[in-house]
C-alpha positions, -999 to +999 in steps of 0.1 A: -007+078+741-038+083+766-064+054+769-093+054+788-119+032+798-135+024+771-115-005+761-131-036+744-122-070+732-154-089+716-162-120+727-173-146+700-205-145+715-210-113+708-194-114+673-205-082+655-205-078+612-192-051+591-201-048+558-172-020+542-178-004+507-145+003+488-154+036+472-133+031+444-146-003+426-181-008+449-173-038+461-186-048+494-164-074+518-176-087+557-153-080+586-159-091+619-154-059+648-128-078+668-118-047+690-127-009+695-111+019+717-100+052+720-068+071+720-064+107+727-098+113+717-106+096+684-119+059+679-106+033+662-117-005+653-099-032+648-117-055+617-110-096+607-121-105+573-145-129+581-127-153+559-098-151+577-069-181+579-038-163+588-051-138+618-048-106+596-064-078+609-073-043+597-074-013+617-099+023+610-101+055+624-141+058+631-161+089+631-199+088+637-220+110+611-245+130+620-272+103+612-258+079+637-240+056+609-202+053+616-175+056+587-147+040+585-109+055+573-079+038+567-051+057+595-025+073+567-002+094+591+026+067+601+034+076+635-009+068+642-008+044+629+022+025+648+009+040+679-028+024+669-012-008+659+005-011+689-023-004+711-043-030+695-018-058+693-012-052+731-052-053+739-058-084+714-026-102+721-017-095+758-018-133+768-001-148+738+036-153+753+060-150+721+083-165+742+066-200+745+066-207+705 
């Protein structure tokens, strides 16, 4: 899978909010954007629920619409979303050594 340089991990500083819609019920829950990048030409975010005790994390495909807002998709294809998965757990996790628990 090709990356490039536009690789990001968010600092708490520089926390950023995401307010998702579920377009089946309405209902609106905050995420924090804890990671972006792009592989093999398509972007995807990496989202914490803001109340968030156990370190869960969603992942989304992102496309920008025409009017500069970005939409969110959940990945459906399996074989994304391992490759996805595993590029974000490597870019958020790199310094956590498993082998120290």
């Amino acid at each position: 899978m090709k990356k490039n340089d536009k690789e990001e991990i968010l600092e708490e500083e520089e926390s950023i909010v995401v307010t998702l819609t579920d377009l089946e019920d309405g209902s609106e829950k905050e995420f924090e954007l804890i990671g972006e990048g792009e592989l093999n030409g398509v972007r995807y975010f990496a989202l914490a629920p803001l109340e968030n005790e156990d370190g869960e994390y969603y992942i989304f495909r992102g496309t920008e619409e025409e009017n500069g807002d970005m939409t969110f998709e959940t990945i459906e294809d399996d074989k994304e979303f391992e490759e996805v998965e595993d590029y974000f757990n490597d870019l958020l996790f790199s310094d956590f050594d498993y082998d120290q628990q």
